[in-house]
C-alpha positions as CSV (number, residue, x, y, z in Angstrom):
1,X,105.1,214.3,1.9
2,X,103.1,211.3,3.6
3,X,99.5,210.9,3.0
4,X,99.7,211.0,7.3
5,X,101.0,214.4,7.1
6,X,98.6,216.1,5.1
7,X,95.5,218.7,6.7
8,X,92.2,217.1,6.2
9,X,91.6,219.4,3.3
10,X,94.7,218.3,1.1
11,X,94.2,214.6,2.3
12,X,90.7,214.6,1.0
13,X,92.1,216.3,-2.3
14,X,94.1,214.1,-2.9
15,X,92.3,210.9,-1.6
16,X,89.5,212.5,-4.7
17,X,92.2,212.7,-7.3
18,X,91.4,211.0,-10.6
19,X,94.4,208.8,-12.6
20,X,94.1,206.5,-15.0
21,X,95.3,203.5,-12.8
22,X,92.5,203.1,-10.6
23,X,88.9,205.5,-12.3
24,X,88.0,201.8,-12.9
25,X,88.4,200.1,-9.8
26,X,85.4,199.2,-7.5
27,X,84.5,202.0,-4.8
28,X,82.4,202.2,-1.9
29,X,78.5,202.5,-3.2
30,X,76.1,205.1,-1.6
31,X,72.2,204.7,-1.9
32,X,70.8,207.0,-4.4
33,X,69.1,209.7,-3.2
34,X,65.6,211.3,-4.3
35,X,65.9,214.0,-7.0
36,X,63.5,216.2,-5.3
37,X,62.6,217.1,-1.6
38,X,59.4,218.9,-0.7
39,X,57.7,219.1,2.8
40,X,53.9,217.8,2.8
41,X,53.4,219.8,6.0
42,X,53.9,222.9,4.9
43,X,52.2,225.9,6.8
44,X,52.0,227.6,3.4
45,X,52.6,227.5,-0.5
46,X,53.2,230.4,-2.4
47,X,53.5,229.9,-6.4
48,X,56.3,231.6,-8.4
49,X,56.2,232.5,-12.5
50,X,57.9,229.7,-14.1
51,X,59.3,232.3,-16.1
52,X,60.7,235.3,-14.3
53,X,59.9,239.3,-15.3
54,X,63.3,240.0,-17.0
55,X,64.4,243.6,-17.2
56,X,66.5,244.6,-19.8
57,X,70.5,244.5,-18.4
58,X,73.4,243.8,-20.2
59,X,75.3,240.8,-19.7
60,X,79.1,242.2,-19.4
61,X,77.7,245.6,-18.3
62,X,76.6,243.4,-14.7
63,X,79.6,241.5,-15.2
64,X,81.5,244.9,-14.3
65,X,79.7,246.1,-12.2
66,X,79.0,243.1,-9.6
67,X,80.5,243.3,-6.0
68,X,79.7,242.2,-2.8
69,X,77.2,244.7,-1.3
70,X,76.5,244.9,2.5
71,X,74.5,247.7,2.9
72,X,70.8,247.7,2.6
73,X,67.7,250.3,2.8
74,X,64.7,249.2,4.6
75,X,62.6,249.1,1.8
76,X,61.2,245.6,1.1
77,X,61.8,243.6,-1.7
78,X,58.5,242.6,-4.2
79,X,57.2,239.7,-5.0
80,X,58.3,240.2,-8.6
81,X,61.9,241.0,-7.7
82,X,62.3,238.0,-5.4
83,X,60.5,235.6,-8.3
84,X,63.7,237.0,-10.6
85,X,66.0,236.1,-8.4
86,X,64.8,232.7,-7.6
87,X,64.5,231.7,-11.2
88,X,67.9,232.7,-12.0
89,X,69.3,231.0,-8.8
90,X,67.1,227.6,-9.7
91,X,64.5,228.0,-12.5
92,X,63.9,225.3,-14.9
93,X,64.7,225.8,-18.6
94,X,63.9,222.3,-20.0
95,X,62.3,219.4,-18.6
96,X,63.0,216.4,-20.2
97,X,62.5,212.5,-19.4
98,X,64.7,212.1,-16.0
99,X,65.5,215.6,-15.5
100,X,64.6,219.3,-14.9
101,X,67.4,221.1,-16.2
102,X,68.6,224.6,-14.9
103,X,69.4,228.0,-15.0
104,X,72.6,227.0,-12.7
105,X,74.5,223.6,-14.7
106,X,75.1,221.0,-12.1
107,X,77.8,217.8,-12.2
108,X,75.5,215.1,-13.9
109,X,71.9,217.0,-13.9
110,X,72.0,215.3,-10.7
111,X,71.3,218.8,-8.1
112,X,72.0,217.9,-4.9
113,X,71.6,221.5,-3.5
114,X,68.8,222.9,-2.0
115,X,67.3,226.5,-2.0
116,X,66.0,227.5,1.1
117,X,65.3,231.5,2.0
118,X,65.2,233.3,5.0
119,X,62.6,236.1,4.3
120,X,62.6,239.1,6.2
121,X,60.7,241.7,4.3
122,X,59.6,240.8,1.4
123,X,56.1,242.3,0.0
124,X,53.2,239.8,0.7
125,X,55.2,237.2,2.1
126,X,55.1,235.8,5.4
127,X,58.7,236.1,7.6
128,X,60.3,233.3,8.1
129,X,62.2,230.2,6.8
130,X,61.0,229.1,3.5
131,X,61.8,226.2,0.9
132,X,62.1,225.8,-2.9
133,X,60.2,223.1,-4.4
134,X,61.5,223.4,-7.5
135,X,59.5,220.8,-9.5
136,X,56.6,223.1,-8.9
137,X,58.1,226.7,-8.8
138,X,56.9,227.4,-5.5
139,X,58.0,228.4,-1.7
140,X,57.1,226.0,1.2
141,X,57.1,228.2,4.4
142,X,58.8,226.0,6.8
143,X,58.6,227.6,10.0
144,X,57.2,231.5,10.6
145,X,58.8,234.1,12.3
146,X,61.4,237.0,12.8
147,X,65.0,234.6,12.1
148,X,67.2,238.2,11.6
149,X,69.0,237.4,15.4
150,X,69.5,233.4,15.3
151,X,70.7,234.2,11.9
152,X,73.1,236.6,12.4
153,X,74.4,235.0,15.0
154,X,75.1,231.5,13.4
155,X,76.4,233.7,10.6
156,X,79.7,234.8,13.1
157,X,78.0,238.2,14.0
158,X,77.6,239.4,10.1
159,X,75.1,241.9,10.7
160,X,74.2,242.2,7.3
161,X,72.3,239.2,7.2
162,X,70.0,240.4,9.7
163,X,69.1,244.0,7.2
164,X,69.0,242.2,4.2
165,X,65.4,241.8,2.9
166,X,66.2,238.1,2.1
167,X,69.0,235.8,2.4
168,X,69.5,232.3,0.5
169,X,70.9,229.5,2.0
170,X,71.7,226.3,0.4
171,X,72.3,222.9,1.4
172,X,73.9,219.9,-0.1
173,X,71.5,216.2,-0.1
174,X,74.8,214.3,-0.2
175,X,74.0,211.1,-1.3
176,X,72.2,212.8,-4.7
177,X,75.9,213.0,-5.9
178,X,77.2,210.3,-4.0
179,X,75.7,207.6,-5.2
180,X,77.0,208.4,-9.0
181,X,79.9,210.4,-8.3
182,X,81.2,208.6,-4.8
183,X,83.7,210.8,-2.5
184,X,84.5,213.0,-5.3
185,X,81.1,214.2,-5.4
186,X,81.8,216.9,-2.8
187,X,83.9,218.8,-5.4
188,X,81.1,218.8,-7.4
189,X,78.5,220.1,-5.3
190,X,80.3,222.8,-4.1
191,X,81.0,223.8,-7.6
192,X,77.2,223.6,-7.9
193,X,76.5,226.2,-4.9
194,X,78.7,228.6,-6.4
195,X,77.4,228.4,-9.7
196,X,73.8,228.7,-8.5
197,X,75.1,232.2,-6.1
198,X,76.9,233.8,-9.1
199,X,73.2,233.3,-11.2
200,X,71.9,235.2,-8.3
201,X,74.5,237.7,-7.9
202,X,74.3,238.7,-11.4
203,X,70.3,238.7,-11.2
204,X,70.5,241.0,-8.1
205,X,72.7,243.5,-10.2
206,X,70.5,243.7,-12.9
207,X,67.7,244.3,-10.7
208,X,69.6,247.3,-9.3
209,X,69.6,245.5,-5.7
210,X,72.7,244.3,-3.6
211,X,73.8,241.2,-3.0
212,X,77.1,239.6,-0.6
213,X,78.1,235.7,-0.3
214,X,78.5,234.5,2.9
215,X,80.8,231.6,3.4
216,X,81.9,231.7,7.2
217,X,79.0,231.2,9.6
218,X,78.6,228.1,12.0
219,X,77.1,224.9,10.2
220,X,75.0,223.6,13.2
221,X,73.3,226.4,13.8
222,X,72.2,227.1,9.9
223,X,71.1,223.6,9.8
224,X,69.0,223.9,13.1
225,X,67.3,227.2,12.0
226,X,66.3,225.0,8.7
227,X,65.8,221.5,10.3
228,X,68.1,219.5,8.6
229,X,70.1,217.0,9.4
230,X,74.2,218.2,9.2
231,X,75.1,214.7,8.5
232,X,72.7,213.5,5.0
233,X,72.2,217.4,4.0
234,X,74.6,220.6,4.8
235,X,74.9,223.6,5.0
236,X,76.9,225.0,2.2
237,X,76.9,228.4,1.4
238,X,74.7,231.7,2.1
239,X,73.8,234.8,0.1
240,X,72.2,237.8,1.5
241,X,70.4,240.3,-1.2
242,X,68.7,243.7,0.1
243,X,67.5,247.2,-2.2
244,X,70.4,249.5,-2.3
């Protein structure tokens, strides 16, 4: 088959293919993005434990047991809960001289996704959108306010992710790969989101609480409701959690 008649998808495949003919050969160069993003303008700053409340669980024991859940009670999450389930998605288990290395492995210690939560009832936190700074352990609220409609809306009428307590959505800062890893780089940070969601999936079993990955919802209208750009960061993947 022609390179012309391939789909986008299997093009891009196998445009990103590795041999040993040409991994040496000079490729387009991307700027190299900051390590870490944080918004100075904040409304609020709320500070996480560095090191999450663990309940006892067994490994294999939430290996078996972990499905997609989709039904949630009303009852809120807690400020401890949510602090587990951010530092299993993202928390730092070593700094050292150029990185902050994770609960979540990523292609070069490199990170290029970004945590961002849509809180709808958590206990002492504000509704809204809200960011992880992650060199800090702490939550940026972004912008305040009910986002249970506009969200289940951009997410293709999932109505789940308007009665979940929370829901996580991550982006990818493109050129943080990019600039190291060139066009294959989007492999890689995919591969990132989905380690990061499994962490949290198996978090939110152990907890006892429910969790469902969301793949299919409309990309402009995530990154709208987080204020990014769709074209240097995207939206890559979303992960609703609730109490069962």
């Amino acid at each position: 088959m022609k390179e012309s008649d391939l789909d986008i998808g299997r093009c891009y495949l196998q445009e990103t293919r590795y041999s040993r003919e040409d991994l040496g050969l000079p490729r387009r160069s991307f700027p190299r993005e900051n390590p870490f993003k944080d918004y100075p303008a904040a409304a609020r700053r709320v500070k996480l434990k560095p090191q999450a409340d663990k309940p006892p669980a067994n490994l294999w024991d939430c290996l078996a047991r972990r499905r997609s859940q989709r039904s949630y009670r009303d009852r809120p999450l807690t400020m401890a809960e949510l602090n587990s389930l951010v530092w299993a998605a993202q928390g730092v288990t070593q700094a050292s001289r150029y990185y902050l290395l994770r609960t979540a492995p990523s292609a070069g210690a490199l990170y290029p996704v970004e945590t961002y939560l849509a809180v709808h009832r958590v206990e002492g936190l504000e509704a809204g959108i809200w960011h992880l700074k992650v060199q800090n352990f702490e939550l940026e609220l972004l912008s305040p306010g009910d986002t249970r409609r506009p969200l289940v809306e951009a997410g293709l009428g999932q109505t789940f992710l308007g009665t979940a307590a929370v829901v996580f959505i991550w982006t990818g800062i493109l050129n943080r790969a990019m600039w190291k890893y060139r066009e294959r780089a989007i492999r890689y940070i995919f591969l990132d989101a989905g380690h990061i969601c499994q962490n949290l999936m198996l978090a939110a079993t152990a907890l006892g609480l429910g969790c469902c990955p969301v793949g299919a919802f409309f990309d402009e209208e995530v990154e709208r409701l987080l204020g990014v750009d769709g074209q240097e960061e995207v939206a890559l993947y979303l992960a609703s959690v609730g109490a069962m």
